[in-house]
Every structure is written in C-alpha cells, then in structure tokens.
N, C-alpha and C positions, 0 to 999 in steps of 0.2 A: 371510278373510271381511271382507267392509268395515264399516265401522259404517253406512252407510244404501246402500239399494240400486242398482246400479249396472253397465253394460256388462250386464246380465242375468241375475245372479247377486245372489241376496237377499243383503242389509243385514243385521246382528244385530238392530238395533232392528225390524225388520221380523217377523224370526223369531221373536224374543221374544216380540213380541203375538200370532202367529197361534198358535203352542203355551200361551199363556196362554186364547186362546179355544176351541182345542182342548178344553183341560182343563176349562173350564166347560160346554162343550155336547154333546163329545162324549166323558168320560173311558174309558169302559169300552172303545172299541174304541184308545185310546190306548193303554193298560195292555195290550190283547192283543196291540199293536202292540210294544212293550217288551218283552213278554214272548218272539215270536217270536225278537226280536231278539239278546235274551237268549241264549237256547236256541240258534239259532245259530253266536253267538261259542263255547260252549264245546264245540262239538260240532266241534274242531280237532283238525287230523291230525298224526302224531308222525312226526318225521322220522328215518327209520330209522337207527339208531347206528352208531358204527363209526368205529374211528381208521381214519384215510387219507391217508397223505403225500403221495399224487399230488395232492392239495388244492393241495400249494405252486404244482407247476408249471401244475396249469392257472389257479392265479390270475395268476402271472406272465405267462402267453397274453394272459390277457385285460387288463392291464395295457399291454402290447404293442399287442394291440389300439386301445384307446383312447387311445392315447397321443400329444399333437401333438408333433412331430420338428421341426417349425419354432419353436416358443415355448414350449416345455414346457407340464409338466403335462400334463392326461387331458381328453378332449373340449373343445367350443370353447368355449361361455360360458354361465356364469357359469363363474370355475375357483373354486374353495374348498383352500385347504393341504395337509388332509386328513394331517398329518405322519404320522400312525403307517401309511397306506401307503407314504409316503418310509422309515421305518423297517423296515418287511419289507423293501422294494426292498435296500435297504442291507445288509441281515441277510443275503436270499438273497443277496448278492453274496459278502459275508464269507463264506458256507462254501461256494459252488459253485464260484464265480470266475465267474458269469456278467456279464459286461461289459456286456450290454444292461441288465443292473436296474440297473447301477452309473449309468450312463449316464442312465438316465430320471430319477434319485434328482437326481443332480448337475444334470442340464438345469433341472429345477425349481427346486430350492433356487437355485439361482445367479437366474434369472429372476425369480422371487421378492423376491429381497432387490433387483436391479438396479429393479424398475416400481415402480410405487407405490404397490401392497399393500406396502411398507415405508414407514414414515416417517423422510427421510433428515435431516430440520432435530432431529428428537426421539426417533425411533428406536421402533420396537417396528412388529408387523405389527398391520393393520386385518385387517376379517374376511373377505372375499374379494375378487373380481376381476370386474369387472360384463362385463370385456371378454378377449378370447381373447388379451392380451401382459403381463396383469396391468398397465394401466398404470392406471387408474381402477378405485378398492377400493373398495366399500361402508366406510364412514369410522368404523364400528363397532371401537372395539379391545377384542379377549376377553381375560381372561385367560389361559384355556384354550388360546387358539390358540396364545398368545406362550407359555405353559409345552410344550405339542408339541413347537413347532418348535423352542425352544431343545434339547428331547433329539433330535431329527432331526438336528440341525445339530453338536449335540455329535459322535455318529456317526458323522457325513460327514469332521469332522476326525479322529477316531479313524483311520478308516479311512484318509483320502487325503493327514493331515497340511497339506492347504490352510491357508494363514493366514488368504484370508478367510472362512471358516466358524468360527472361534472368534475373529474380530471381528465379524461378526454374534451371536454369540450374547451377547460380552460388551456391545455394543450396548441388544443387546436384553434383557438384566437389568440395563442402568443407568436404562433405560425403567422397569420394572417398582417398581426398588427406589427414584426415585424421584416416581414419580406414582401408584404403583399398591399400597403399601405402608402401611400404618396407622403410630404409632406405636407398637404392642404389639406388632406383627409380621405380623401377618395381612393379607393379599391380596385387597385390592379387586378386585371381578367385572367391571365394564368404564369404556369412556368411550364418552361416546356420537357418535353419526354425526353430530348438529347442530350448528351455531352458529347463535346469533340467528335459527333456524326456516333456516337453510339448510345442506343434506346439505354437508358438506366444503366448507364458506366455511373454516374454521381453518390449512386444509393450504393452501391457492391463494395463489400469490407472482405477483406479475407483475415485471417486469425493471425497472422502477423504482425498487420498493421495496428492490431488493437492492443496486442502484447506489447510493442516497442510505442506504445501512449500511455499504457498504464500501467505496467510492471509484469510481471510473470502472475503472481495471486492473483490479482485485480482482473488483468487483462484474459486470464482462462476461465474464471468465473463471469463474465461479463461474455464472454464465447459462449460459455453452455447454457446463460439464460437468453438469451437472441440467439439462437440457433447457429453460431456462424463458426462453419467446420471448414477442413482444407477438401473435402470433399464438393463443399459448396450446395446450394439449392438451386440454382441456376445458371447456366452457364460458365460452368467449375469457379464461380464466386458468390458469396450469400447475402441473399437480404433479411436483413435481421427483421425478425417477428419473434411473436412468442406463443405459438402454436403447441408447441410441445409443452406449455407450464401449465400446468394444473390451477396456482392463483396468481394473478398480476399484483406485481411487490412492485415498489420505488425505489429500493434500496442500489440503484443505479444512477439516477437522474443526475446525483453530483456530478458523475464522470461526462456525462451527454454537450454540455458546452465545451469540453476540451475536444471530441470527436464530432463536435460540429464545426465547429472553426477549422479542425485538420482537415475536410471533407471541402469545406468552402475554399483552400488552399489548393486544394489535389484537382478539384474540376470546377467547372461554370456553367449556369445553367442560364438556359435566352428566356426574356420577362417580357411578357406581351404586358404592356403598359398602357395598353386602352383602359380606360376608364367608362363604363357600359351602365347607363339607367336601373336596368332593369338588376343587372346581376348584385351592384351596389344597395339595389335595395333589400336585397335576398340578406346580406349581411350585415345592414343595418338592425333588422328583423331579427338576424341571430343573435347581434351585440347586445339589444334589448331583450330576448329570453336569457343570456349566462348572466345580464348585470341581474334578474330578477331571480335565479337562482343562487347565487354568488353574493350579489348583495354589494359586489367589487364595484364603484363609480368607473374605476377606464372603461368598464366597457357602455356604460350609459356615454360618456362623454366621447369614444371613439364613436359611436351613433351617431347622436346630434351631428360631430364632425362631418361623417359620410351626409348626413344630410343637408347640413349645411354647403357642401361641396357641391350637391344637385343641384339647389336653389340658385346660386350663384352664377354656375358653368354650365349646366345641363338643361337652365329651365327661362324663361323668356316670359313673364305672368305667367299664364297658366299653361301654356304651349311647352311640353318635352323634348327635348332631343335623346337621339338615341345614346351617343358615343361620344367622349372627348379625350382627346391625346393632342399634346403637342400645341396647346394653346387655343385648341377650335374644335366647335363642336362638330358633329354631324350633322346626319339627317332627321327629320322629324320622328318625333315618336309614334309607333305602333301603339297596339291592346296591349302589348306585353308593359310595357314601360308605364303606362298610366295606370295598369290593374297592379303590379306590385309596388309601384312607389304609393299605392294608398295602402297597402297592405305594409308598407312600412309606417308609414302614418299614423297607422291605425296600432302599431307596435310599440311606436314613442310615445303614442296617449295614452296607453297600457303601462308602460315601464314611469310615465310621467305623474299623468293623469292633469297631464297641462293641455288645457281649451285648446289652446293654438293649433294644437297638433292635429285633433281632431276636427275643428273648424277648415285648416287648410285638406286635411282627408275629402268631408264634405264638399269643396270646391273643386277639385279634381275631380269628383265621382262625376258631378255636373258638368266638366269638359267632357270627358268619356262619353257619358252617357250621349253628348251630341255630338261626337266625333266618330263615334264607331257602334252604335244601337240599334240593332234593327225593331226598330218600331209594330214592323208589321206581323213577322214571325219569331222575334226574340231571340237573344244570344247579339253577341258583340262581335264584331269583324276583325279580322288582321288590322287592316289599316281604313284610314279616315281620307276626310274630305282632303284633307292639305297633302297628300301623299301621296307618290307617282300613280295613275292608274294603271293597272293590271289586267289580264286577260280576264279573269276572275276575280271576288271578292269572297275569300274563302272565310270560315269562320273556322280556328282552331280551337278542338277543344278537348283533345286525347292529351293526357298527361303525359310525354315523353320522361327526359332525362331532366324537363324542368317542366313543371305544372303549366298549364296553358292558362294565354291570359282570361279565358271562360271562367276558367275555373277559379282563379284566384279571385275573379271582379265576382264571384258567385258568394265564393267568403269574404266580400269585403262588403257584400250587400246585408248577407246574415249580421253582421256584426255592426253594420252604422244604421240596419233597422232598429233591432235589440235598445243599441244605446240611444236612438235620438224617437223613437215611436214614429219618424215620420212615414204619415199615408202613402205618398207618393214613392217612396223608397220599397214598402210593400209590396206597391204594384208589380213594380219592375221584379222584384224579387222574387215572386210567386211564376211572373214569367218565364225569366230566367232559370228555376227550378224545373217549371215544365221542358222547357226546350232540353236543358242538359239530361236530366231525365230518358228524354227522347234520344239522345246522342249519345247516351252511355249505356241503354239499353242493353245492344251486341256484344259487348265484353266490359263489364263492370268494371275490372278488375285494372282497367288503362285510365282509369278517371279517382284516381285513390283520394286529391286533393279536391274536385270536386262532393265526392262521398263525402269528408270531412264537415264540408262545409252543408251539404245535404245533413248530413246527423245532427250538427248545431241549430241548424233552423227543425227537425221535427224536436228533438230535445237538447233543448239547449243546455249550457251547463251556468254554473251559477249565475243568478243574477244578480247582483248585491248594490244595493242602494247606502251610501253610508251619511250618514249627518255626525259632523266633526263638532267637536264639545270646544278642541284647541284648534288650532291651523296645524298645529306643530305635528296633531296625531297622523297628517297624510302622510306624512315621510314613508310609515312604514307598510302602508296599503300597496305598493307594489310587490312587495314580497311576503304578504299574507293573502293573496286572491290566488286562486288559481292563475294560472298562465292566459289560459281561452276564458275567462270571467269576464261577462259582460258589470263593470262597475264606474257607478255615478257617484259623485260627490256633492252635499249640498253643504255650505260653509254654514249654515244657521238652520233652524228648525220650520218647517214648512208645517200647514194643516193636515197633509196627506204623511208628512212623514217627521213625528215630533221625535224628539229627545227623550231617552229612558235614564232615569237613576243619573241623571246629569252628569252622563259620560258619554261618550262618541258610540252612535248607533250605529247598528248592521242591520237592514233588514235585505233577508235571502229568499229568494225565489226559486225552487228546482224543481225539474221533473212537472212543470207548470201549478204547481202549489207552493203556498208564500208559508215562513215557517214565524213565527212572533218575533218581533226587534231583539235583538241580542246586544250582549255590549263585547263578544269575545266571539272569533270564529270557529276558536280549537273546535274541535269536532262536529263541525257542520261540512266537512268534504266525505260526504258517504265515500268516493270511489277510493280516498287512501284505510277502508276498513280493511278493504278484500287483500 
C-alpha cells in the first residue's frame, strides 16, 4: 500500500482519515461492519486429515511443472531461493534416484551462485532475482535466506561431492561471520537494498574502476570473467556474475579483498541490527551442516556462540522472546521461534552428538507443545497463551520465503521420535502428519519443508546406533553420518547392542531393515551409488 494515493489504489495517509471519519460519523455500522467480518474469518473450513505420501510425488509434478529448463529456478520473474524447495528436490533425489529433482536442485543452485543474486566482490546471496537469469537481485541481504541456502548447498555437496557448492557455502559464512555477526555471537537480520537512496549503487563496478585497482592485465581479465563492460548490465553499470563462463575458476579471489575494501570506501550500506530468535536459529542450523561438511571448528564454534547468545538474551527458562537490539528483548515468542530453535537444537546434537543439546531440544518441544498445540484437532498455532490475543488464532503452515513454524515442529517431531522412541512423541507426531497432510492437500508444492519431514518419517534415512570401543572414536562421527542421520551413541557395550571385533560398532538401519554391526560405514550410504 503506498504512503499517499496513487495509479488508483489508496494511499495509507488517505485511509487513515477516511476510517478516522468513519468512526466519528458513522461508528455503529462500522462495528457491524467488523463484526461481520469477524464472524466470517472464523467460520473456516478444516482440511480433511490424513497422512499421504502421494503428496511427495505430486509436489514433485508440480515442481516440473513450473520449472524454467533454460535458467533455472520455478516460473519467470521475480525468482526468490526459496532453499528449503531446493532441499526436498535434493532429499527426493536421495531416496528415489529421481534424476529430474536432482537436476532442477542443481540447475538452480549453480545459477544462483553464477548471476547476481550472489555477491561475487563480498560474498553472501541478496534477497531475489527481479529478472528470469538471476542476474539483477533486489540488493536486500536476509539473514534467513543466507542460513537456507547455506543448508541447501550443504546438501548439494553431501550429495554430488561438487567442490563448488561447499565453496559457495564457505563463501557465504565468511559473508555472514563477518558482516553480519555481533561481537557476543548473535546474527544480525539484514543489510539493506540502498546506498545513498540508490537501490544497489554499492554492488555496480564499471571497468575503470577495476583497471585503476588492478593494472591494465589483471584488471581486463577480471572484466571479462565478471561480465563487467562499459556497456553495463544494468543501468549503464554492471553487476558482476558469471553467467557467461562455462566453469567457475578461483583464480580471482586474491584480487576480491582489495575490491572489497575499495567498495566498502566508495559507499555504506544500513545494518538492521536486530537480532531475531528464529532467524538466528536458521543459521546456527547452517553453521552446523558446513562445520559437518568442512570439518572447519569456526563454524561449530560460531554456533554454539549464536546459541549461547539465545540462552542468555533471548530466553527466560524456558520462555523465548522474539527480538533483541539495543540491550532488550522483545515480545514473547511465537510457533516460529520455539519450532526452529529446536531445529537448531536438534542441529548441535547432530554436529555434537552432545546430550545437552538434545535434552534441552526435548524440553522446549514440551513448552511448545503446551504453549501452542491444538489438542483437539492438531497442528500448532501462531501464538500461545502468554501472547496478545488476536481476532483469530490462526495456524500457519504454507511454506513461504521461510518454512512455517508447522512445518519445521513437523521435522523436529520426525526426528526427536527417531532418536528418543518416545510413545508420547509418536502420538503427537502421527497427528501432526495427519493435519499437515490435510493442509497441504490443495497445492503440495507450498509445504517443501513440511514434505521433507513427511519423507523422513515414511522412510527415513539412516539410523545408526554406534557403541565406541574409545571415547576418542566420537570425534569423527559427525562427519561420517549422513547430514539428516538419526545417530545414537552408547559409550560401552549393551545386551541389545554388543561390540564386534573389539572395535567401535555401527549398527544401521534403512529403508526399515537393519543390516549386521559393521565396524566401517564406507559403503553403507546406497543414495551416494546413484
């Protein structure tokens, strides 16, 4: 809505005065007006339940569907990330072998990182794609987006072993850790689109400026592999990408800190410096899939850090708040805020395989679960008891530009059933399947991270029980599991699960068949055959 009126469409300052004079001349049919309105909204239809696998595939259709085969990504423009659809793509490829998801996942991501929704002088992705090649991004950098795709992209190497997708991601947390990082730990929410009141003046190089940085040789060869002409790709100035290269080379990167510092001189960019629950957890989540690919400690330890930062600033026992800037928290936390900080939780005890982590996951689910559960028809609400009340108490649970909190308490139920067997955790779980189920029905295709977590609960992926011979052999179990591995540790030998060959056991469980104790996992990941 615009601030004054405009093309045809009222102004707020417009609408403000005319409902201000409403209210003084005509209140009573306003109120019956509201009231209507009211009555209305809650007299909503409940979407029939029902777990349904066939969800996957026909999201995947519609995926296909939509899908451009010449530039990646899904319809023509705007494109938006959207990672955690790159993630089911990914996921259903892992367990079906379907080559087409693999393929749309990859077309993207690589597209992505080559136009200019990446920033190649500083690194980290803006917030979408104004144009159907990604070459021109809305100049916005989220958080959020850059934690996604860092676990999208994690994935993508999981999976295909590319090098460049975990140079992209380590890219893109040197972005993060440091421009976007506090010194306590906690994860600034964006930077914004302007300079000096113009959209993406910050990013535009023209071929001069690169010549008189790096010589005549240097600086024309550094032109034509970033595309940056006196022509320009945008508004007669370019944003370097590399759309036009056939392979993504390095053999630039020395020069990139001398044209980042010139760039940081030339303009300034505004830092929304909130620090947000929920988004912090999105990139904890990612810090823990590169340190598990990588193998690098900063980014286990830049985790911990973000988490540690919750704990402290964001968290009251067991009670969240949303936001903190400036010394003080916000408001109480939403679904969002309590469904992703266990999904970080649940990420530490993965990258850790430290109790803690997942003991405190477990106690959070139990805030949630009686803060925002509907008991009677299932699925989790917006907000809880302790939270202003609203005309409505809506349940979100369409996957926007960030998974809904449904969706993510949906995969955090798959996964602390898995690991703990508990009954009561099933229940909920099975319910929760049905309601989402029911909700995703109408277009599959908006609930990607829900689907994810639907696939893991009908087949899950490894289960791996390990009994350690040493202590010392756990170190390496975070980067020999798959990523989404459900794995347990027992420090000594149980009756259900002894010692072989008196070396550290692996017994694996997949596809719901258990396969004999192993003492080595190489080749127990069928989905790295295909």
């Amino acid at each position: 809505m615009p601030k004054t009126s405009r093309y045809g469409v009222i102004g707020l300052k417009e609408l403000l005065i005319a409902i201000h004079q409403k209210w003084e001349n005509d209140r009573i049919s306003l109120l019956m007006s509201a009231d209507e309105i009211t009555a209305s909204l809650k007299r909503t239809s409940v979407a029939e339940p029902g777990a349904d696998i066939r969800l996957i595939d026909l999201a995947v259709a519609l995926y296909k569907r939509d899908y451009d085969e010449k530039f990646g990504g899904f319809g023509i423009s705007p494109k938006f990330p959207v990672a955690h659809n790159l993630l089911f793509l990914l996921t259903h490829y892992e367990k079906s072998g379907d080559r087409d998801s693999l393929k749309m996942a990859e077309m993207t991501l690589l597209q992505m990182y080559s136009g200019g929704l990446f920033d190649h002088i500083g690194y980290g992705f803006c917030r979408y794609s104004t144009d159907r090649y990604f070459l021109v991004p809305h100049f916005e950098k989220m958080l959020y987006d850059n934690a996604l795709l860092i676990i999208a992209y994690c994935k993508a190497y999981q999976i295909t072993k590319k090098p460049v997708y975990k140079d992209v991601v380590q890219k893109t947390a040197s972005y993060v850790l440091r421009e976007m990082t506090s010194s306590k730990g906690g994860f600034f929410t964006a930077q914004d689109a302007d300079s000096e009141g113009e959209e993406g003046k910050y990013y535009f190089f023209e071929p001069s400026e690169i010549i008189s940085l790096l010589g005549e040789k240097v600086g024309k060869s550094f032109n034509n592999y970033y595309g940056i002409t006196k022509e320009g790709n945008f508004k007669g100035k370019s944003i370097p990408n590399l759309l036009q290269n056939n392979a993504v080379e390095d053999k630039f990167d020395e020069h990139l800190t001398k044209l980042y510092e010139y760039r940081r001189q030339r303009s300034k960019l505004y830092l929304d410096d909130k620090i947000l629950t929920s988004w912090n957890s999105f990139m904890i989540t990612a810090m823990c899939y590169l340190y598990r690919v990588s193998r690098n400690t900063k980014y286990l330890n830049a985790a911990k850090k973000a988490e540690k930062f919750i704990e402290e600033n964001l968290c009251d026992d067991d009670t969240l708040f949303v936001s903190f800037r400036a010394g003080r928290h916000g408001e109480k936390g939403f679904l969002d805020e309590y469904a992703d900080y266990i999904y970080s939780l649940l990420a530490l005890y993965d990258a850790t395989l430290n109790m803690s982590f997942l003991e405190k996951a477990q106690r959070f689910y139990k805030k949630a679960i009686s803060k925002f559960y509907d008991m009677e028809q299932g699925g989790f609400y917006l907000y809880g008891k302790g939270n202003e009340t609203l005309i409505l108490r809506p349940k979100e649970t369409y996957d926007g530009a960030i998974p809904s909190g449904n969706s993510i308490m949906t995969y955090n139920l798959v996964h602390l059933f898995y690991l703990t067997k508990d009954e009561e955790i099933e229940k909920i779980l099975k319910r929760q399947i049905d309601f989402m189920c029911g909700e995703a029905r109408n277009y599959p295709a908006g609930y990607a991270m829900f689907l994810v977590a639907l696939s893991d609960y009908f087949e899950p992926l490894q289960d791996i029980t390990v009994v350690l011979k040493n202590k010392e052999d756990a170190k390496d179990l975070p980067f020999i599991t798959p990523l989404e591995s459900i794995v347990r540790v027992f420090y000594k030998p149980t009756d259900e699960y002894p010692i072989k060959d008196e070396k550290t056991t692996f017994y694996v469980c997949q596809n719901h068949s258990c396969m004999p104790p192993v003492n080595d996992l190489k080749g127990m990941d069928k989905s790295s055959e295909r």
